[in-house]
C-alpha positions, 0 to 999 in steps of 0.5 A: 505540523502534520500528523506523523505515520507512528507505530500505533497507526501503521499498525492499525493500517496494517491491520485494515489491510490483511483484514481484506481477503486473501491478504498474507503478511511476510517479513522480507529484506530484514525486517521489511513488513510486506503486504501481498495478495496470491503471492504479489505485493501490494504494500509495506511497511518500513522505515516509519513509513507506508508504501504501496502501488497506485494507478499508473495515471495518479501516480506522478500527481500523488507524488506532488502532495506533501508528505509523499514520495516515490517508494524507494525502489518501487518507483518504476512500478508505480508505487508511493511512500507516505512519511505523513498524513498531510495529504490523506485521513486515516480513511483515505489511505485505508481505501488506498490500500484497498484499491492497492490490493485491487490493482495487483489482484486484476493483473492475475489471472482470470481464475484467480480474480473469480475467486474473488469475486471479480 
């Protein structure tokens, strides 16, 4: 059996996550718990799971590993829903989140990525 997304974990992920700078958590869709970063999502949390957008170029290959799927809704922008950690430490999903929030953060504005340092 593979270790299971419980509340303690999501929560310590969600932690990680909005300790990077700029990260602002917002309840969205009744009670959907929505990581951004300048107003664009990166992450959520719902349903006993995490979701979050990947590089366009792993994302057909991550959703082949066990205990991921195409976020419900997200899919087309390139995100995944992990239910378990058959396929990732804690770690791993933490740098996950990270680069998530990456990812979102170099599709703004040049400005707006120097004040971050990129």
């Amino acid at each position: 059996m593979s270790p299971s997304l419980d509340a303690a974990l999501l929560q310590q992920l969600e932690q990680h996550a909005l300790a990077l700078p700029g990260v602002v958590l917002d309840i969205k869709w009744g009670g959907v718990r929505v990581l951004q970063i300048e107003g664009k999502m990166f992450a959520t949390f719902h349903d006993g799971g995490v979701a979050f957008k990947v590089d366009a170029d792993d994302f057909l290959a991550l959703c082949d590993l066990p205990g991921v799927t195409p976020a419900p809704y997200l899919a087309r922008a390139r995100w995944i829903k992990l239910h378990t950690l058959q396929s990732f430490s804690v770690a791993q999903v933490e740098a996950r989140l990270a680069a998530a929030r990456l990812i979102v953060l170099s599709r703004l504005s040049k400005a707006t990525r120097a004040q971050y340092g990129l």
